[in-house]
N, C-alpha and C positions, 0 to 999 in steps of 0.2 A: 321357409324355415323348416330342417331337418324335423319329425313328429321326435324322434329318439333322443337328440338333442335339447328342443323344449321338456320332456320329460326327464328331464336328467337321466339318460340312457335306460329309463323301464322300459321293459320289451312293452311293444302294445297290440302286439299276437296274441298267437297261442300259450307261449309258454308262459309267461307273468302278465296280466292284464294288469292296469291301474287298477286298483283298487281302494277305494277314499278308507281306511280306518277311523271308524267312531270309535274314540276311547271314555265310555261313559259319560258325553257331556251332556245328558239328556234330553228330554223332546222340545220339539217347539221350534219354529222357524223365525222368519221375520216378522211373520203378521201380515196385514195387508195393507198396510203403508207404506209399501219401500216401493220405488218405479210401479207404479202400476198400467204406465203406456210403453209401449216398446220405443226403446230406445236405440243407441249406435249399439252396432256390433261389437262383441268382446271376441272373437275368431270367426276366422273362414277357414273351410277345409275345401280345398279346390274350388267351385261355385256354391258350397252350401253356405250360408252365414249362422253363425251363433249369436244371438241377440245376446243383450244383456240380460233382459229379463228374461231369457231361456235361461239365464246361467243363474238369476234370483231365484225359480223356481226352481231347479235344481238344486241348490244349496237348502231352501225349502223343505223339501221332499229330503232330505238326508237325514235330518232328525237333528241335524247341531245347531245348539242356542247361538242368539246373536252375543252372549256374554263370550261363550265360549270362543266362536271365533275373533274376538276381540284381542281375550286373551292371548291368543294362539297369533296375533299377527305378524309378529315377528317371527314368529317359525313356518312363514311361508305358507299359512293356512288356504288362501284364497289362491295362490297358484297350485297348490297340490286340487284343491277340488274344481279347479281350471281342466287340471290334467283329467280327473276323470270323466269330466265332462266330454271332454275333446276325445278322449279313448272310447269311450259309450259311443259318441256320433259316428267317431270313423266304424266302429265295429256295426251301427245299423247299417251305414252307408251301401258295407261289404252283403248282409245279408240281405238287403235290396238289393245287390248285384246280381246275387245267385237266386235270387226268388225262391228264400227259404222261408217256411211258414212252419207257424203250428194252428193245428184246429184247435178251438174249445173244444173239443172233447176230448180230446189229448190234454189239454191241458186242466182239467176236470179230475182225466184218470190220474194226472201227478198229484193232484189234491187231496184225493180220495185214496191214492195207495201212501201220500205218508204219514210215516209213525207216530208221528204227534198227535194226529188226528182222527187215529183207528183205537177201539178196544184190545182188548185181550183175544177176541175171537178173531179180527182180523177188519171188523166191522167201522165204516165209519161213520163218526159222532159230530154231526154240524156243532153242538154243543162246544165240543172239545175246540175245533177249527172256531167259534167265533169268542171262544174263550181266550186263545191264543192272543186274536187281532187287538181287545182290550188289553191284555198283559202286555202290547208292545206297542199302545196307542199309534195304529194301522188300521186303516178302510181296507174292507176286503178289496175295492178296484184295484189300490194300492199295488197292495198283495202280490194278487195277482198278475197284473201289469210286469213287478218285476220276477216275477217267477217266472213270466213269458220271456221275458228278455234273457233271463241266463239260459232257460233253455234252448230259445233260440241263438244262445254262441257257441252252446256246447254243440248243436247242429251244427253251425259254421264250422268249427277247428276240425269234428270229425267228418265235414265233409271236404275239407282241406287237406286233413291227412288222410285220408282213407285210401286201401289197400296197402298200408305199410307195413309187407309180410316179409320178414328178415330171410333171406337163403339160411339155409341149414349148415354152410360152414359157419356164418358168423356167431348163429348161437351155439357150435362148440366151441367155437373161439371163445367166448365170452365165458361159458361153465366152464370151460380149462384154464380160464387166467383167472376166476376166481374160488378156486377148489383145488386146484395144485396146491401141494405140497412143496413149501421149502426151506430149505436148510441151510443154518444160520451157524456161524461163530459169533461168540460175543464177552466183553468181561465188562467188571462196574468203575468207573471212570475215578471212583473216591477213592482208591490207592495214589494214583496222580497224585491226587488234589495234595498240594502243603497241610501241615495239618497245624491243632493249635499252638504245640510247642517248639512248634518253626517258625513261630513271630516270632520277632525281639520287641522290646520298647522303641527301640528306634524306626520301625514299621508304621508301628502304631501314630506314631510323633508324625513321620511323612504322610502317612495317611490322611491324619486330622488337618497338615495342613495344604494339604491338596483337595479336599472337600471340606474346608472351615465354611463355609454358607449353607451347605446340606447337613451339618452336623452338628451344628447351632441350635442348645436344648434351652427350653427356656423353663426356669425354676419361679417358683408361688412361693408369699407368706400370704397364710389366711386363717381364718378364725369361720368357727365353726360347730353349730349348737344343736344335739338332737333333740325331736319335738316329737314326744307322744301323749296320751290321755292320759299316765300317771305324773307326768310332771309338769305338767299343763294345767289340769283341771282335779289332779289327787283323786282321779279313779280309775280303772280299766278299762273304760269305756268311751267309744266311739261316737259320745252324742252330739246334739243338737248345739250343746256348751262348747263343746270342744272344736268343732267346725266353724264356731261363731269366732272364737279366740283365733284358727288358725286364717279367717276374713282378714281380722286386724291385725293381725301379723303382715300378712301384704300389705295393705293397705298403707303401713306403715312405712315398709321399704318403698312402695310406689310413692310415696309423699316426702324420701326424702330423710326418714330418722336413722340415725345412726345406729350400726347394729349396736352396736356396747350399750347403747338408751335402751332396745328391746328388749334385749335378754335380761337389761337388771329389772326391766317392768315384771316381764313375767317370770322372774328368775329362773333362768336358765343356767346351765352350766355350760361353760365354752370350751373349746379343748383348740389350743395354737399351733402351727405345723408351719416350722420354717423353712424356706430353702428345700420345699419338694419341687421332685421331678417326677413323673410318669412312672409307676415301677408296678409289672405282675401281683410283687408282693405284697402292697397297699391293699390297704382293705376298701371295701366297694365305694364308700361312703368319698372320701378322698381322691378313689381315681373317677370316680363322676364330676367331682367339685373340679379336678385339673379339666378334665373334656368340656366344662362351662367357665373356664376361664376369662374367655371373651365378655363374659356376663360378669361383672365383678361382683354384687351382689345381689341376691335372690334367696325363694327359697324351692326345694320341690322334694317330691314322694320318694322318700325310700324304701322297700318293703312294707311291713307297718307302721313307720315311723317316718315325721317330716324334717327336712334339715335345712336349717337358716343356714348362710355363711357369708362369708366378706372377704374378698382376695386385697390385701393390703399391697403387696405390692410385686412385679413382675418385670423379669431379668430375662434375656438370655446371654447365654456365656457358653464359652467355648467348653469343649467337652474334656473333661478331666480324668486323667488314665489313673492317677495316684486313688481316686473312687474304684473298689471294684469290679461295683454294679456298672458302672462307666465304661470302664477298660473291657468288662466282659462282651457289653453291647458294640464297645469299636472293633474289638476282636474277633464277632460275626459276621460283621459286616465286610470286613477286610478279608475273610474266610471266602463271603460270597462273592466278592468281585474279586478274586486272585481265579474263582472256579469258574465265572465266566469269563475271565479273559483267556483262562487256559482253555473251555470248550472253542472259547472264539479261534485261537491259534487253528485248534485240532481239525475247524470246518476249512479251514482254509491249505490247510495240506491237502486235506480230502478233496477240495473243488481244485487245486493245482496237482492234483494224480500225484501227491509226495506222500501218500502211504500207501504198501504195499503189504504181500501177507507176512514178508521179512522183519516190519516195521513194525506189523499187527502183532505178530509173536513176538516179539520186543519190549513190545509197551503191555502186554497181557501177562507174559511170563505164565506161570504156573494157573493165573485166576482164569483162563481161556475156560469157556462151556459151550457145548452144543448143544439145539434146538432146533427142532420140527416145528414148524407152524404150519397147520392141518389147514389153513385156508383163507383169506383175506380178513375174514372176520373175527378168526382166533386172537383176541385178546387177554389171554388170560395171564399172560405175561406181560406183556407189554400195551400201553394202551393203543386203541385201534387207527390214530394217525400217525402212530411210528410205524403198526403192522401194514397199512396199507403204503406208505413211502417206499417202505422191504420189498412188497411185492410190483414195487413200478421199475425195481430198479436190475441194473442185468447182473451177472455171475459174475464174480471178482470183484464187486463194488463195494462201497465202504461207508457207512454214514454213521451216524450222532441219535440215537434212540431213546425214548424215556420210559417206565412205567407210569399206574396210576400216582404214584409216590413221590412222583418228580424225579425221582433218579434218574442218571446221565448213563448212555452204554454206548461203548464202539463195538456196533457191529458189522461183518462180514459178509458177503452173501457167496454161500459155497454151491447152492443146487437145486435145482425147481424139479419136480418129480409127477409126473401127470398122474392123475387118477383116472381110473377107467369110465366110460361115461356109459350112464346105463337109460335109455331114453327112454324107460317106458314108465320111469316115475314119476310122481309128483313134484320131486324137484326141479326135473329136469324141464317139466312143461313150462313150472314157473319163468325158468330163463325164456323160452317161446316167449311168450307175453313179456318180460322185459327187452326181452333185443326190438320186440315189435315198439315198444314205447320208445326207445330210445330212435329207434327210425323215426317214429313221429315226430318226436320233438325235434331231430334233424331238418325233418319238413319242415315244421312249425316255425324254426329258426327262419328258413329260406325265407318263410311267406312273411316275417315280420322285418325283414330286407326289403323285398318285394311292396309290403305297404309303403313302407319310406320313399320308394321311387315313385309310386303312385299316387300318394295324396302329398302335397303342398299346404302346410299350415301358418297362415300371417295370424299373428297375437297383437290385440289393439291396445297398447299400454295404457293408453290417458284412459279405456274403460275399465281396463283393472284399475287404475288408481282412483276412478268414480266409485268404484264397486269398495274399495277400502275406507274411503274416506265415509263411508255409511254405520262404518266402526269407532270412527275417531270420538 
């Protein structure tokens, strides 16, 4: 079986290793109860076998509770930390190939020179270093152990790629496609667009019922009582009374009594709201009470005040133009889908070569402006993956562009303009070291090809379904 395949296409090279993400499920493993004699294999990688209880103790040594992965079964928990397993093996396999080591004392001086673990002078503080290993309940072997291990793959990748020194055309190449200068036509797409008082009613009318199940609002009657310490308890004050009363308040609704019984106990005043819907202009109290709908009654914190309520009853009904809170909200909507159907027309002229600069000054008229953009990363117009599309695309072409704003632009591409390349800068070195990375990672691709051909991975299913069934 394909390695890239069972990982669901993670690279398990250089460039993306598996990596297990712990997302705070806290420490603690199995214990020492689970398989404690070796059992069947859960993978082979070529002649190597993966036990199962190599695959316990690794899930072990992770730090994830056995709750956690429980939880998490359904989302694949036990095959992603399959994959890392399997990814870890094959990477020692490779650095057994090449009889790549580190000394303890190398691996000492990575200890000792990092920052967590040095003074202000530069000095390092065992203190500090066994302070760390409690804060993240770790045995220095632990520790250690995997700090050997990553350094020993960053040995492998860079002795994988290494010498990947880019020729000196490619890294002009690379600062001249991304430091040119180029020059743009462009105007803003909202003159096109219909505007509001180019609906009719009868738009509106087809509209609604061409999306009557997407436009289907549903209207609340309910009742609803503010709860603070003066009308509660007849003081200003937040005590021990007032938190006892606001207990039996729940209590109440948990057991069942009806609001109208509540509010006349502790006299409340109730205020009825019939036949809302959803609206900005609602006051907070109200548009909370619609977003707990589902809940018909309850009570919770508003500011400083707590609010009982009870939704009596819940409709939805087709949307009503003659309202013209209503009519306003179909009237946007029908605004935003007339504008993307008309961007949609406009990509597809542009992907069938049906606009031209004839076309372009046509549909721009008088609103046409030109622009320089000083360099791939210049976004100060436009945001940076309309700017970088501009500069993929050749002279004469024609796309669909936005700002941070979401605004739509037809732009043109009139001219790319080199800038002079001055190699003895700082900038310019930078690109050295990026063209070199980007050669590496070229290799690095190769080489995670390359694994695939050479290791062979069979997965024992009925052991992962042993290994899961230890969750149920």
């Amino acid at each position: 079986m394909k390695i890239v395949k069972y990982l669901n296409k993670n690279k398990i090279g250089g460039i993306i290793l598996i990596v297990v993400i712990i997302i705070a499920f806290g420490f603690g493993g199995f214990g020492g109860g689970f398989l404690s004699n070796n059992q069947n294999n859960i993978a082979k990688i070529n002649k190597t076998n993966i036990t199962t209880q190599d695959f316990i103790n690794y899930i072990n040594q992770s730090g994830i509770s056995q709750k956690a992965i429980k939880d998490n079964m359904d989302n694949n928990i036990i095959e992603e930390l399959l994959a890392g397993l399997i990814s870890t093996t094959l990477l020692d396999l490779e650095i057994k190939h090449f009889k790549i080591m580190l000394s303890e004392v190398s691996l000492l001086k990575k200890i000792k020179l990092n920052n967590n673990f040095i003074d202000e002078n530069g000095v390092f503080q065992r203190i500090k270093y066994e302070k760390f290993l409690l804060e993240n309940n770790i045995s220095a072997l632990i520790f250690e152990q995997r700090l050997k291990d990553r350094e020993l793959q960053k040995k492998l990748f860079n002795y994988v790629g290494a010498g990947s020194v880019s020729p000196k055309f490619l890294i002009d190449k690379l600062f001249e496609n991304e430091n040119k200068k180029l020059e743009i036509n462009f105007f803003d797409l909202e003159n096109l667009y219909k505007k509001k008082e180019d609906f009719k009613n009868e738009d509106l009318v087809n509209f609604i019922n061409q999306n009557e199940d997407k436009l289907m609002t549903e209207y609340i009657d309910f009742k609803y009582s503010i709860i603070n310490p003066k009308n509660l308890i007849g003081i200003n004050e937040f005590n021990q009374l007032f938190f006892d009363k606001i207990d039996e308040i729940e209590s109440n609704i948990l057991n069942g009594i009806d609001f109208d019984q509540i509010t006349s106990k502790f006299n409340l005043n109730t205020n009825t709201i019939e036949d809302y819907k959803y609206s900005e202009k609602s006051n907070t109290i109200e548009k909370k009470i619609y977003e707990l709908r589902n809940e018909n009654f309850n009570i919770f914190e508003n500011n400083e005040n707590f609010i009982i309520y009870k939704i009596n009853n819940l409709v939805k009904k087709k949307p009503d133009i003659n309202n013209l809170q209503t009519k306003d909200e179909i009237l946007n909507q029908l605004i935003q889908e007339n504008k993307f159907e008309y961007n949609k027309k406009l990509l597809e002229k542009i992907r069938d070569k049906k606009i031209d600069s004839n076309e372009f000054s046509k549909l721009g008229k008088d609103q046409i402006k030109f622009l320089t953009l000083n360099s791939v990363k210049d976004n100060k117009r436009f945001n940076i993956n309309s700017v970088e599309m501009l500069y993929s695309m050749p002279i004469n072409s024609f796309a669909l562009i936005s700002d941070e704003n979401k605004k739509v632009y037809l732009a043109e591409i009139k001219d790319y303009k080199d800038i002079p390349i001055e190699k003895d800068t700082d900038i310019f070195k930078s690109y050295i070291a990026k063209e070199n990375t980007n050669n590496k990672n070229t290799i690095l691709k190769s080489y995670d090809i390359y694994l695939n051909s050479k290791y062979k991975v069979d997965i024992n299913q009925i052991a992962i379904d042993n290994v899961k069934n230890l969750f149920q």
